[in-house]
C-alpha positions as CSV (number, residue, x, y, z in Angstrom):
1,X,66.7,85.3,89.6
2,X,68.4,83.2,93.0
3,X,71.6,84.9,94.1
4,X,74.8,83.3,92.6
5,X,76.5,82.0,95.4
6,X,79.4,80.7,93.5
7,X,82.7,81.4,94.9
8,X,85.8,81.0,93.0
9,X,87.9,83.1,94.5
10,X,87.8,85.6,97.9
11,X,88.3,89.3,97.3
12,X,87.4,90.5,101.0
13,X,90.6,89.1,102.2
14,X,93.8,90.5,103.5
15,X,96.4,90.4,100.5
16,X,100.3,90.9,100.5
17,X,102.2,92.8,98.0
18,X,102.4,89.3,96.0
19,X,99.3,87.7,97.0
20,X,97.0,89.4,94.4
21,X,99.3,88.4,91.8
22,X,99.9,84.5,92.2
23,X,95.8,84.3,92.7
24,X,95.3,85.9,89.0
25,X,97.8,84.1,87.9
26,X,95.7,80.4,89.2
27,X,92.5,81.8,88.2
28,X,93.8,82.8,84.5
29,X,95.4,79.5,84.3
30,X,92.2,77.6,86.2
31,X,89.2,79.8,86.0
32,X,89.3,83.1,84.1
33,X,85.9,83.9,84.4
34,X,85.2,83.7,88.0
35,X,82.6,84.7,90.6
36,X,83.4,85.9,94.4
37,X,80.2,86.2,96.9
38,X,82.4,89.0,98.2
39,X,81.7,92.7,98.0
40,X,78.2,92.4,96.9
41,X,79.1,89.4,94.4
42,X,80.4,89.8,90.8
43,X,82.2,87.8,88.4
44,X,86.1,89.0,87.5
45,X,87.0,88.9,84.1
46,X,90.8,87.6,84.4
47,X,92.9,87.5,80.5
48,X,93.3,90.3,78.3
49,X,91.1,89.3,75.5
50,X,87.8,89.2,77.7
51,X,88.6,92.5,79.8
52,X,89.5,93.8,76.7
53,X,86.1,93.1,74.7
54,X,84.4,94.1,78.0
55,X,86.1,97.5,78.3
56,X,85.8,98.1,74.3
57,X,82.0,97.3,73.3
58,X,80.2,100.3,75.5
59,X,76.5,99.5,73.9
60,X,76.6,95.3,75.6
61,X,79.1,96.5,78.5
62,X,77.1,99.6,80.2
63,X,78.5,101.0,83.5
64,X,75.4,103.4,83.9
65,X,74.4,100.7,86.6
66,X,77.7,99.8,88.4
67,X,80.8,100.9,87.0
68,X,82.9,99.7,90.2
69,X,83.5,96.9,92.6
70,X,82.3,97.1,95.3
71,X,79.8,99.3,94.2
72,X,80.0,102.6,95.7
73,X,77.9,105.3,94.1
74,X,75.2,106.1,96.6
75,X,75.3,109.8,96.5
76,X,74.5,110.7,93.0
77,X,75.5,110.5,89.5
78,X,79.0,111.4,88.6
79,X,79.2,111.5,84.7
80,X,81.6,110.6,82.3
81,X,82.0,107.2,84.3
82,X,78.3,107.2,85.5
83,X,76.7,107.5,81.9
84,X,76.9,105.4,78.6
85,X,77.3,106.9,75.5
86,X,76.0,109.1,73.7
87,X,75.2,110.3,77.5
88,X,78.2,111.1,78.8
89,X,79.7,112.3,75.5
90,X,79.5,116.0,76.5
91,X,81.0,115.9,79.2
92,X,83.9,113.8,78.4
93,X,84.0,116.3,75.3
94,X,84.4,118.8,77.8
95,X,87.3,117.6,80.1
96,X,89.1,116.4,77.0
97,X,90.0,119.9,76.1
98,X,92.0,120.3,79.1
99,X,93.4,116.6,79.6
100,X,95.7,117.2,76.4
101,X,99.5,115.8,76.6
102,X,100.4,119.7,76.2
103,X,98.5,120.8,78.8
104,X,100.5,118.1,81.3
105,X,104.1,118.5,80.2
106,X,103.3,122.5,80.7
107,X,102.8,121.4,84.7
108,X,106.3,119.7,84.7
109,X,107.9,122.4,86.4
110,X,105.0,122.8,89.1
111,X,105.3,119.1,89.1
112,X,108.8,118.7,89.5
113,X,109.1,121.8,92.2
114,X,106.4,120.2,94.6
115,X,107.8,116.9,94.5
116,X,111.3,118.6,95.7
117,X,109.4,120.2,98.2
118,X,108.0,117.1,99.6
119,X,111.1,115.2,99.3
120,X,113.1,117.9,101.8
121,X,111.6,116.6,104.8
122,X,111.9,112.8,104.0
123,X,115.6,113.4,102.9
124,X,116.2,115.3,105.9
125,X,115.2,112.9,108.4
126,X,116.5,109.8,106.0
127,X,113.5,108.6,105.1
128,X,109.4,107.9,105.7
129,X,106.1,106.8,104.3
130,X,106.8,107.6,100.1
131,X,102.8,106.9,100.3
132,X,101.5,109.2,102.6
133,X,103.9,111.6,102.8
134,X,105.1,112.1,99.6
135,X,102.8,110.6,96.7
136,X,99.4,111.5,98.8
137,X,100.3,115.0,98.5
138,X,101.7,115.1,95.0
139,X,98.7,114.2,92.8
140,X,96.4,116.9,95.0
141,X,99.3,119.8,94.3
142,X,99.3,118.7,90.6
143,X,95.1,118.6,90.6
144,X,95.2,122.2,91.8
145,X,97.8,123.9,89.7
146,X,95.8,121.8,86.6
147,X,92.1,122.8,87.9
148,X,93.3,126.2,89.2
149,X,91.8,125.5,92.7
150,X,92.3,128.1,95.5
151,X,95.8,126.6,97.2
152,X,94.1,127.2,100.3
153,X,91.3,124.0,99.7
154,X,93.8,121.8,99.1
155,X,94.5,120.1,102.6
156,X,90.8,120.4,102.7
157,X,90.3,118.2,99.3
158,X,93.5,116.2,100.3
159,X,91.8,115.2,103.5
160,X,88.4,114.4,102.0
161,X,90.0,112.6,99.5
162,X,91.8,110.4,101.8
163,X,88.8,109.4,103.8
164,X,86.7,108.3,101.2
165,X,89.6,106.2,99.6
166,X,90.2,104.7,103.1
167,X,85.7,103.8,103.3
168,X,86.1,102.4,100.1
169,X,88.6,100.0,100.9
170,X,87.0,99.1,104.1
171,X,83.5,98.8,102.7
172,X,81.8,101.0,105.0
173,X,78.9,102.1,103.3
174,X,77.9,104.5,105.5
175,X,81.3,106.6,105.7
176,X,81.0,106.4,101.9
177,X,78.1,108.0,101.7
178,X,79.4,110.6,104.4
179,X,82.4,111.5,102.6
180,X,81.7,111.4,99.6
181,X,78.9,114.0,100.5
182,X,81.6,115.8,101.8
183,X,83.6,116.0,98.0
184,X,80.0,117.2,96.7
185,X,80.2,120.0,99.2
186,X,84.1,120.8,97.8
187,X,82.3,120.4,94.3
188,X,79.5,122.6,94.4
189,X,81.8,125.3,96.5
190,X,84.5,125.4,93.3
191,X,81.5,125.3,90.8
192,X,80.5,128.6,92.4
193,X,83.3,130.4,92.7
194,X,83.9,129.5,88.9
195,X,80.4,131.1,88.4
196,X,81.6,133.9,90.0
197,X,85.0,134.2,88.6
198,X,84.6,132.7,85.3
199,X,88.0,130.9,83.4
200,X,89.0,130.3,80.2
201,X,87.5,127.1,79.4
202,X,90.8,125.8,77.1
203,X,92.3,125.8,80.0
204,X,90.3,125.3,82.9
205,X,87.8,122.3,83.5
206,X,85.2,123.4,85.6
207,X,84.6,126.8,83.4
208,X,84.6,123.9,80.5
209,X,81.9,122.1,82.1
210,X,79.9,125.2,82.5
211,X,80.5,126.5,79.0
212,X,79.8,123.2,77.3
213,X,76.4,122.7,75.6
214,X,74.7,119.9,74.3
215,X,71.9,120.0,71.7
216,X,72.3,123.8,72.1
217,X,71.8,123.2,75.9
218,X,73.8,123.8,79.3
219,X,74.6,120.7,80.6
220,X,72.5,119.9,83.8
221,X,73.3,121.3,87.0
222,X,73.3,118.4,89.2
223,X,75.3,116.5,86.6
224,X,78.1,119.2,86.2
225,X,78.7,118.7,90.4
226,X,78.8,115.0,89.8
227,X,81.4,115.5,87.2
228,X,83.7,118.0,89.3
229,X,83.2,115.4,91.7
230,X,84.5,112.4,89.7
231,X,87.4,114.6,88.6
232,X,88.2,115.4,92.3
233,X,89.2,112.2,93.6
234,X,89.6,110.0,90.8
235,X,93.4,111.0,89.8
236,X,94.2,111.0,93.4
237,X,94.8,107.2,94.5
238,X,96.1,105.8,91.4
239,X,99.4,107.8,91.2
240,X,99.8,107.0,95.5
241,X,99.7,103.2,94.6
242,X,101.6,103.2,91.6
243,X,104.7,105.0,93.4
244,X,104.1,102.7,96.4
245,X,104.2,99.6,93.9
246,X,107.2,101.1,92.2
247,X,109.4,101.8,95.3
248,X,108.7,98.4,96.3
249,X,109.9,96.8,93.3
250,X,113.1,99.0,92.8
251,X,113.7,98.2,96.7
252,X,113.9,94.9,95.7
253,X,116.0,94.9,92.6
254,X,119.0,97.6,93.6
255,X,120.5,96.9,90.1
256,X,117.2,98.5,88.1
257,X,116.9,101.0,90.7
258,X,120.4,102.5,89.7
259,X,120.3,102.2,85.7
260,X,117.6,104.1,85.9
261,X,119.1,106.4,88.5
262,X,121.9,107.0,86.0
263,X,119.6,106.4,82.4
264,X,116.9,108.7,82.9
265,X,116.1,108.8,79.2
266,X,115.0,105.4,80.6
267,X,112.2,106.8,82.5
268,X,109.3,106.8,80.2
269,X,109.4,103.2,78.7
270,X,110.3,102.0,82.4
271,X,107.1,104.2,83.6
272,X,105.1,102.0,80.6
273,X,106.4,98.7,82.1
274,X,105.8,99.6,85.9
275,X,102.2,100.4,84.4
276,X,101.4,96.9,83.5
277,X,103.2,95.5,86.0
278,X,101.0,97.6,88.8
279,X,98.3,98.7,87.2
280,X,97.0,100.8,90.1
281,X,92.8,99.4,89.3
282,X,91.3,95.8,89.2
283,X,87.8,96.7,90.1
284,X,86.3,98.7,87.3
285,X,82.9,97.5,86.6
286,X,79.8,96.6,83.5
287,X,76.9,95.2,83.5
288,X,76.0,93.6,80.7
289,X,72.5,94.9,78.2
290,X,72.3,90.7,77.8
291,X,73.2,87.6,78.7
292,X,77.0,87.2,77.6
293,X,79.0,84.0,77.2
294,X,82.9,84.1,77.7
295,X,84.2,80.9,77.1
296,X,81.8,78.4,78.7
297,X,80.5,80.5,81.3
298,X,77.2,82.7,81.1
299,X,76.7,85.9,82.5
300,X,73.3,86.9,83.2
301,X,71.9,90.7,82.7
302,X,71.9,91.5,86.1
303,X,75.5,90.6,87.2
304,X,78.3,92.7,88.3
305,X,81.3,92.1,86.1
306,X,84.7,93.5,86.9
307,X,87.5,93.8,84.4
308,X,90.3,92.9,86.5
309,X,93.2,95.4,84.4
310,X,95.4,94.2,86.8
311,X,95.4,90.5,85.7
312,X,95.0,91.2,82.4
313,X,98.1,93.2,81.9
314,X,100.3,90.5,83.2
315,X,98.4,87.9,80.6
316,X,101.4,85.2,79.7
317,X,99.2,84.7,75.9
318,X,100.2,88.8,75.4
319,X,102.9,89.7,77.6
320,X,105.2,86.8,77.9
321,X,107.0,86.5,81.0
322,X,103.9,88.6,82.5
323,X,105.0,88.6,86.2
324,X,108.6,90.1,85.3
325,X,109.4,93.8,84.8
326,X,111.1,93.7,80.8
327,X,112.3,97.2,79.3
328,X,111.2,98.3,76.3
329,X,108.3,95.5,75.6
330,X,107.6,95.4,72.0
331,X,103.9,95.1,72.8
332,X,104.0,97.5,76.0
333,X,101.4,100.1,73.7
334,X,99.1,97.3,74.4
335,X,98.5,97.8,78.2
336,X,95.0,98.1,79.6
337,X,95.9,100.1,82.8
338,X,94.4,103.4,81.6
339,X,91.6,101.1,80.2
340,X,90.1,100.9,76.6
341,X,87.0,102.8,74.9
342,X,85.0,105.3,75.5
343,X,85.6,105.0,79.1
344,X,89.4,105.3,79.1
345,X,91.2,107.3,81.3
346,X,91.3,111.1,80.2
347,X,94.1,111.7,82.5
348,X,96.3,109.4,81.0
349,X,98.8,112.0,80.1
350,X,98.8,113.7,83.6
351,X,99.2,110.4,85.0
352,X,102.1,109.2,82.9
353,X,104.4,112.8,83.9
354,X,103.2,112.9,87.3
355,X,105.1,108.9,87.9
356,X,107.7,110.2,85.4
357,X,108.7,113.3,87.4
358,X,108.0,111.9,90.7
359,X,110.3,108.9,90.2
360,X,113.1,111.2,88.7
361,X,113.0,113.5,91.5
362,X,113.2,110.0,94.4
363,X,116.3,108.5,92.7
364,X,117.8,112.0,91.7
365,X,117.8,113.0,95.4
366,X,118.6,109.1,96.4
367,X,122.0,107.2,96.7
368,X,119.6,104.2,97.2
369,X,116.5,103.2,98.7
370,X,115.0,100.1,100.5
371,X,111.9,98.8,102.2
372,X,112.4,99.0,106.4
373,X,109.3,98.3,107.2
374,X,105.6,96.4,106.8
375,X,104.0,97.4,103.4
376,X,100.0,98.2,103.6
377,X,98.0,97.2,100.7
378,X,95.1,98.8,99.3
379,X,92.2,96.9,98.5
380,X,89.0,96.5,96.3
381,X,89.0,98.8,93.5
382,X,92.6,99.4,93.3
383,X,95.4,96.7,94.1
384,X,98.8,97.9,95.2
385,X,100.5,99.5,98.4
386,X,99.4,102.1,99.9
387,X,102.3,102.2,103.0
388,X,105.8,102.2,102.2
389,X,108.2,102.8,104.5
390,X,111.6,103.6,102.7
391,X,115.0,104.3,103.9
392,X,117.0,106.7,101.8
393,X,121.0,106.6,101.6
């Protein structure tokens, strides 16, 4: 088959906090299936009912052959996201023992403690980065405390974690492939010393990994690195955007920013909205097992497809008034931004307290905060900001 060189819409491009947004919003309107000759070429499913049937029907949607856009894994296998069920079964089995809703409202106190302790500085000096030096840092901490790493790797993994990110968005295949050989090294050095000092494996993932068995089987070696690896950096990006995406919006509307400074019992649903409203990926990937029709477009076997959460959650046909924060949605359950199927985030639950306590703890310690500087924006997989320069009365 010729390459499609159809190009509805560019996804290489520089983007503003907005940008992103108001194109979606055309191309649900004008053309929501649509192909970009950017980042390898793919077409971006745009409304909520496609990205939904996408997401939900894992035996047409597979993502055992790209699961992301651009496509970025050149170093191995990292299961569950690599593998299609029943493949990847055991070991999302596995890491769902220890990615209960118990198991993160028990790190609330770590939680809330670090994010004090990374405050102090920032409140001392009357402001900074809430990115990079605040919500960078938090999701490692909370990773560690959950995965009981060493404290001592954690600059290490906070470093590597950073880098890759920062290839990804600039599409350097080469320092992809470097640094994410550098996680596998972090991977296969916690995998040992779990080997060696062996945890419960209720309660800690990598000992669950090691203990699981399939058909009476360990699960393969290589395949239990590229699983630690997955869980290394994957919970690390998505909680930076989303408190980059949230301090920008509350920057701009003062009045929300002080109901909920004074309504915390406020926080969760307003953690729901601020979900849709930013949800932190666009670029998740499937390839379809067949040709597939949405609408009047075909998509051929060998076509990247993303399911563009991001445009799907702000869907006018399911969320009315899709571009506007709304407390207390009546549909807000409905939200794709931890995905759908068997491919749905298992973190969902760590994810949801780590914004819940992180965004008590900025406006608890906060008179008020604003944007005083230029806002950097992530780019292809995830869709948000990544620097935000805040000023704290």
């Amino acid at each position: 088959m010729t390459e499609n060189t159809r190009h509805d819409f560019d996804a290489g491009g520089p983007e503003t906090f907005d940008s992103a947004h108001e194109e979606y919003a055309r191309l649900r309107a004008q053309c929501p299936v649509a192909h970009s000759t950017d980042l390898g070429g793919f077409w971006g499913l745009m409304r909520y009912d496609d990205v939904k049937r996408a997401a939900s029907d894992a035996e047409t949607f597979i993502t055992s052959k790209q699961n992301v856009v651009p496509k970025i894994a050149f170093t191995g296998r990292r299961p569950p996201l690599h593998l299609d069920p029943p493949d990847h079964t055991p070991y999302r089995r596995a890491l769902n023992m220890v990615f209960t809703k118990e198991r993160a409202e028990a790190l609330v106190p770590f939680t809330r403690n670090s994010a004090r302790e990374l405050l102090a500085p920032m409140l001392a000096k009357g402001g900074g980065d809430i990115c990079a030096e605040f919500a960078s840092f938090l999701p490692v901490y909370v990773f560690g405390e959950w995965a009981r790493m060493p404290a001592q790797w954690l600059h290490t993994l906070h470093e590597a974690g950073r880098a890759f990110i920062l290839a990804v968005h600039n599409f350097d295949q080469e320092s992809m492939k470097a640094t994410s050989l550098r996680l596998y090294e972090i991977a296969r050095d916690f995998i040992a010393l779990r080997q060696r000092e062996p945890g419960d494996p209720n309660d800690d993932p990598v000992s669950a990994l090691l203990a699981a068995r399939h058909q009476g089987e360990p699960l393969p070696p290589e395949l239990v690195v590229g699983c630690v690896r997955q869980v290394l950096v994957v919970g690390i990006v998505a909680p930076t955007v989303m408190m980059g995406s949230i301090s920008v919006h509350l920057s701009r509307d003062p009045e929300l920013q002080d109901r909920l400074r004074t309504h915390s019992e406020l926080l969760p649903d307003a953690i729901e909205e601020f979900l849709r409203l930013y949800t932190p990926y666009r670029g998740f990937a499937r390839t379809a097992t067949h040709d597939v029709t949405f609408g009047d477009v075909t998509i051929r076997t060998d076509e990247a497809i993303a399911l563009v959460y991001a445009s799907a959650n702000r869907d006018e046909s399911v969320f009315p008034q899709g571009d506007e924060f709304i407390m207390c949605r009546p549909n807000i359950g409905e939200h794709l931004a931890f995905g759908r199927g068997p491919h749905n985030c298992p973190g969902l639950h760590i994810g949801r307290m780590e914004l819940r306590v992180a965004l008590e703890e900025l406006l608890a310690s906060t008179k008020q905060f604003s944007v005083v500087g230029e806002i950097g924006m992530t780019r292809w997989p995830e869709i948000g900001a990544l620097t935000v320069p805040l000023q704290f009365d």
